[in-house]
LUMROLO-481840 format. One record per residue: residue in three letters; x, y, z of N, C-alpha, C in turn. Coordinates in steps of 0.1 Angstrom, whole numbers, plus 5000, padded with zeros to 4 digits. Example, Ala and Ser with C-alpha at 12.3 -4.5 7.8 and 13.67 -1.06 7.14 Angstrom:
BEGIN
ALA513249435078512349555078513249675078 SER512849785071513749895071512950005079 
//
This chain:
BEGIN
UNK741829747584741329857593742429947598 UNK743529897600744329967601745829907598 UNK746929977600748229927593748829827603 UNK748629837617749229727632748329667631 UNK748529557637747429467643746729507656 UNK745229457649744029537663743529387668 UNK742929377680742229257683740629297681 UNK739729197676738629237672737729217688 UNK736629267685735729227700735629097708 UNK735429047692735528897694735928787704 UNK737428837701739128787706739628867720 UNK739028947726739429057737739228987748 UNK740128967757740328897771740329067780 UNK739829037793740629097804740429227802 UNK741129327805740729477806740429547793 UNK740929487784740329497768739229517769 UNK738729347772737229337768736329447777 UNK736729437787735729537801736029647789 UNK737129727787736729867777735729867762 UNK736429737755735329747742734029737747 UNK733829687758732229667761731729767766 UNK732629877771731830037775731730167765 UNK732430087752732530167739731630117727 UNK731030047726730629957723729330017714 UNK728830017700727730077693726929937692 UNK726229967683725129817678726029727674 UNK725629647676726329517673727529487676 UNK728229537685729129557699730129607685 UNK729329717679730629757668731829877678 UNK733129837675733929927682734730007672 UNK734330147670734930217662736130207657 UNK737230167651738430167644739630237653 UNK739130347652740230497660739930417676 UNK739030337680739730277697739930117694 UNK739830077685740429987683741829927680 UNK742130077672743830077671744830077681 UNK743930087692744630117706744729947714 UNK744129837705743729747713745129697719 UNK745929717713747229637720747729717732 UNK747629807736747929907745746129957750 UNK745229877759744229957762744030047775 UNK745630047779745330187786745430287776 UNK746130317770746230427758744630477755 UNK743930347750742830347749741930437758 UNK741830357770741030457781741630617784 UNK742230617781743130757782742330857772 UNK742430797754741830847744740430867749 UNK739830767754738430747753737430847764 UNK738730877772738230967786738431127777 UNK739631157774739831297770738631307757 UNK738231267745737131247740735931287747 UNK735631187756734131217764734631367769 UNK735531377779735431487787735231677779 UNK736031617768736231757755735131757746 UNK734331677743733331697733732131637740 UNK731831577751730831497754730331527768 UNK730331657771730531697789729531817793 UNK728131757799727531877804728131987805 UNK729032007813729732127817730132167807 UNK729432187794730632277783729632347785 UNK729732497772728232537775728332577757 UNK728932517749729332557736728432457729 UNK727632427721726732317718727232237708 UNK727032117713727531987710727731997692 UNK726932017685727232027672728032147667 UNK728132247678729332327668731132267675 UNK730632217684732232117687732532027673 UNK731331927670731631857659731931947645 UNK731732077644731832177633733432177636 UNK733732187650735232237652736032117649 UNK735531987650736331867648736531847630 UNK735131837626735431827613735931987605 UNK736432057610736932157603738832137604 UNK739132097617740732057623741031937613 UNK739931867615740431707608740531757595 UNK740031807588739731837573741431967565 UNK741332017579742432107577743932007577 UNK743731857589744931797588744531687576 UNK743731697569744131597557743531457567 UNK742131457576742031347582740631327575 UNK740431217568739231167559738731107570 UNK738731007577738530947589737831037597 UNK738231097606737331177617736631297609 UNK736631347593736031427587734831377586 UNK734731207583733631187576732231077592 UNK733631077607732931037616731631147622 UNK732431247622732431377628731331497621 UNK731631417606730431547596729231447601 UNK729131307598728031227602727331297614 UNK728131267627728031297643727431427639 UNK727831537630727231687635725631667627 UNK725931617616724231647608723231587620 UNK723631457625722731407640722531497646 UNK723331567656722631677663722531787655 UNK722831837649722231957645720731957637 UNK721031847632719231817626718531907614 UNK719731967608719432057597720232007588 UNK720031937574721031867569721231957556 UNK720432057551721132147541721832257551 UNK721632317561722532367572724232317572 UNK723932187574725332127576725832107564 UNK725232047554725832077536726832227540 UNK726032297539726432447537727832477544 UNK727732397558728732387572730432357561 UNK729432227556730932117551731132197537 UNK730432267531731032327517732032397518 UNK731832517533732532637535733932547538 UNK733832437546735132347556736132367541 UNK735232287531736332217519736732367510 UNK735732477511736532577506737832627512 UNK737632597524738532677538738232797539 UNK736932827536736433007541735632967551 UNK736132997563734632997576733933087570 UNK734433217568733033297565732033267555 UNK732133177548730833097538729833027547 UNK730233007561729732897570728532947577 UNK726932937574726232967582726032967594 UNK726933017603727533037619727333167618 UNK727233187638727033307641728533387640 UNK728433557642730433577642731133547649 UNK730433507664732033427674731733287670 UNK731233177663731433077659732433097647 UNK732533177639733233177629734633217637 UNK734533307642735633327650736333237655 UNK735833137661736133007666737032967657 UNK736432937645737432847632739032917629 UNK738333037628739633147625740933087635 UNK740333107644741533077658742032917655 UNK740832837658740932707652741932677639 UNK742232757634742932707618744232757621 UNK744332867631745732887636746532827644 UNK745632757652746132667660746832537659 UNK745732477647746032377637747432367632 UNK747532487624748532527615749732627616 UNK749532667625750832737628750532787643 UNK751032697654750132707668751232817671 UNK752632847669753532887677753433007672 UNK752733047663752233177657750933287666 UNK750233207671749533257682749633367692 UNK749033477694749833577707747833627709 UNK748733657721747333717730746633767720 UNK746433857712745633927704744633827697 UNK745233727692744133577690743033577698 UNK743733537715742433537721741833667723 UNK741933777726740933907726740533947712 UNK740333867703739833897695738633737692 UNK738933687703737833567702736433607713 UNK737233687726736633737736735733887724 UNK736333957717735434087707734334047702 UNK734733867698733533847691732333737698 UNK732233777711731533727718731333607728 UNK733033567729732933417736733933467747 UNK732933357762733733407771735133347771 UNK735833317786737133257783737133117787 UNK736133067790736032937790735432877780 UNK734632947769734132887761735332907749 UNK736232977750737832967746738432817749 UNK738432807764739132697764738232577759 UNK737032607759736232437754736632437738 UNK736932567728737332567716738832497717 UNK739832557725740732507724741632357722 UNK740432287736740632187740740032077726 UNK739232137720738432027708739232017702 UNK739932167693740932127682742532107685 UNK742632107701743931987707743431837707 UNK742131867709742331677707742231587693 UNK741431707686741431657673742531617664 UNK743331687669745331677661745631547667 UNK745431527680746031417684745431327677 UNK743631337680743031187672743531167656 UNK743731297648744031297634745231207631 UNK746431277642747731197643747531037644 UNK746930997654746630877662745730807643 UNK745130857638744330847627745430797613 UNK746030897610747130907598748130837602 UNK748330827613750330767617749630607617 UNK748830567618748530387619747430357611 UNK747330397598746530417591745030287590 UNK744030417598743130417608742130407598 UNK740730307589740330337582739030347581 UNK737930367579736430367582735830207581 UNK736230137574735329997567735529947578 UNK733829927582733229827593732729957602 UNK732930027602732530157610731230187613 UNK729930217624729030317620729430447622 UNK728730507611729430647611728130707619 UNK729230857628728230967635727430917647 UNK728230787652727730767673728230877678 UNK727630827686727730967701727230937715 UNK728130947725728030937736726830977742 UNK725730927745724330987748724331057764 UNK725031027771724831057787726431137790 UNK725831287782727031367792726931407805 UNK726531347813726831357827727531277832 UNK727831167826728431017833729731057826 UNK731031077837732131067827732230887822 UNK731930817833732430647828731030607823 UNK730130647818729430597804729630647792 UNK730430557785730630547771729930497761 UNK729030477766727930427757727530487740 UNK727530497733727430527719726030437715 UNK725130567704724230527697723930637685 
//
């Protein structure tokens, strides 16, 4: 499951166990990417909080499946098979259109947003998103007023922002401890975005 040693649910004493049990899918399955953290589970709660709060949070107003559009398009750009194939799962669920989302993931692997059945400031989004990815220090204001031209305010800027900052880290946190799917359900999701401390997954 991964290249360190993880403690399984099993085996978890003490402030471990209290976290695997608030993360926790069917069959008290604990995803791999917070498992890798088991030897350090503050690290853990730290990952598990910025996750909820960036992709999982009433207060966004950007809809839940084009965040997972923005995760599996970052991951896919960093070469992360792992959160590509958590994340493509996680979007077809909410979006609920599954030749939609084909169409979503063909454009990802071509690397043309504009193949991507999105509106133009969602595509916009990517655009920015792939700079950010890939050449962040390349960035100057004109990026963002040209995210605001194409329809998004400046907070729905920062909820873009914030998804494909955390997705580099989870990708990093993914590739550097080689993080792997087997045993995984793929495409849970935090059901209760109002609760920052319900982590519940289904």
């Amino acid at each position: 499951m991964a290249w360190i040693r993880t403690v399984p649910f099993e085996e978890a004493t003490g402030k471990l166990k209290k976290l695997y049990e608030r993360v926790t899918g069917p069959g008290n399955n604990v995803d791999n990417i917070m498992m890798v953290h088991s030897l350090r589970p503050h690290s853990m709660e730290g990952h598990m909080a910025l996750y909820k709060n960036v992709l999982h949070h009433s207060c966004n107003s950007l809809p839940k499946w084009y965040l997972e559009v923005l995760g599996v398009w970052v991951s896919s750009l960093n070469d992360c098979a792992y959160c590509v194939e958590h994340h493509f799962a996680g979007l077809q669920r909410l979006l609920a259109d599954e030749a939609r989302g084909q169409e979503i993931r063909a454009a990802i692997e071509a690397r043309n947003p504009q193949l991507a059945p999105l509106d133009p400031a969602q595509r916009a989004g990517l655009v920015y998103a792939r700079k950010l990815t890939e050449a962040p220090a390349a960035l100057i204001e004109a990026d963002i007023h040209a995210l605001r031209a194409a329809g998004l305010d400046d907070g729905q800027i920062l909820e873009i922002n914030q998804v494909c900052a955390y997705f580099s880290y989870a990708n990093r946190t993914v590739l550097g401890l080689g993080c792997s799917i087997r045993g995984d359900v793929l495409g849970l999701s935090p059901n209760n975005s109002d609760n920052p401390e319900d982590w519940g997954h289904s």
